[in-house]
N, C-alpha and C positions, 0 to 999 in steps of 0.2 A: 542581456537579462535572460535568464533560464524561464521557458513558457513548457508548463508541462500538460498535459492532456490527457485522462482515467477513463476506462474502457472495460466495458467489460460484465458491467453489473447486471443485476436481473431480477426476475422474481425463481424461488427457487424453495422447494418444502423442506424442515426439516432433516439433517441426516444427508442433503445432497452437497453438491459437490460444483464450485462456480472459479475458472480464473481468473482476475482481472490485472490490467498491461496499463505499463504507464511510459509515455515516451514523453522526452525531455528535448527541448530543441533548443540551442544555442550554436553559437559562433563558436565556441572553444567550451568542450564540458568538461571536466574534469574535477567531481564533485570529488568531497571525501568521503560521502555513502549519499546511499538515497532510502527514503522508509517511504511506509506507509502509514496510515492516520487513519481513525475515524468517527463520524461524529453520527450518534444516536438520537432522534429526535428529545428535544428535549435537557440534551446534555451538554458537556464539554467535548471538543474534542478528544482521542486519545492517543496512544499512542499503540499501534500495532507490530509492525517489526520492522527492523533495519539490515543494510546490506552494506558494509565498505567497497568503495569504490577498484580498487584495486586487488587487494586479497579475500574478497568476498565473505568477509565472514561477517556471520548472522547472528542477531539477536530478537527474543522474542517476547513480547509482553505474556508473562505467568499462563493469562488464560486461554492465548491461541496457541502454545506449545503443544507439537505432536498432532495439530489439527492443520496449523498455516504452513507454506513453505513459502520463502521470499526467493528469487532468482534475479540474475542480472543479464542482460546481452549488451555490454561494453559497445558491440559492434553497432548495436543499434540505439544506442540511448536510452536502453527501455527497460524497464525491470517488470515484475509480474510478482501478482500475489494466487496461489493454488489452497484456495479455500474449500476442508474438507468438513464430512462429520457437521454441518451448520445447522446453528440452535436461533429457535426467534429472536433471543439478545445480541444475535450478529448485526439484525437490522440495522442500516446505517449509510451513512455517504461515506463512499471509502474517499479518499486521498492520497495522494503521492506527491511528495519533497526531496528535494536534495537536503542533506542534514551535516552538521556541522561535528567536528571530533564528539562534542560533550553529546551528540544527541540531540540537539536542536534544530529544527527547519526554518532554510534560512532561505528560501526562495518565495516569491508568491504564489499565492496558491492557486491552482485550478478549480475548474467547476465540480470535481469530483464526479464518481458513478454511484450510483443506488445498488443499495443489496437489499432486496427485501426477501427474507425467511419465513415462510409459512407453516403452522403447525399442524 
């Protein structure tokens, strides 16, 4: 079973700029992507952006394009989010899954890390 662990968060004003790393630990990993998630208090979770596991390519929810970038290190199990430009509606627990072709997370979830945005 895939145990994943988010890293990263903070408090951070308006317009800055925060990474956060997600490493994945299993016997044999070999997802077919892995995303990020995030839940605003208050809210649903949602869905942030994705990475395939193999050919790295990325997708992004409408409202973090041009502001988020997703990467991966295969080598280390770990992927990262490079959040720029951040507005108080970022506030939230980020997340990291492994995700299924369609887009769905299909591992259990971590404890996540806090982003909080200040104006």
């Amino acid at each position: 079973q895939v145990q994943l662990v988010e890293s990263g968060g903070g408090l951070v004003q308006a317009g800055g700029s925060l990474t956060l790393s997600c490493v994945a630990s299993a016997r044999t990993f070999r997802p077919y992507g892995m995303g990020w998630f995030r839940q605003a208090p208050g809210k649903e979770r949602e869905f942030v952006a994705r990475i395939t596991w193999s050919g790295g390519r990325t997708y992004y929810a409408d409202s973090m394009k041009g502001r988020f970038a997703i990467s991966r290190d295969n080598a280390k199990n770990t992927i990262y989010l490079q959040m720029n430009s951040l507005k108080p509606e970022d506030t939230a627990v980020y997340y990291c899954n492994t995700i299924t072709a369609g887009g769905n997370p299909s591992s259990p979830w971590g404890q996540g890390t806090h982003v909080t945005v200040s104006s």
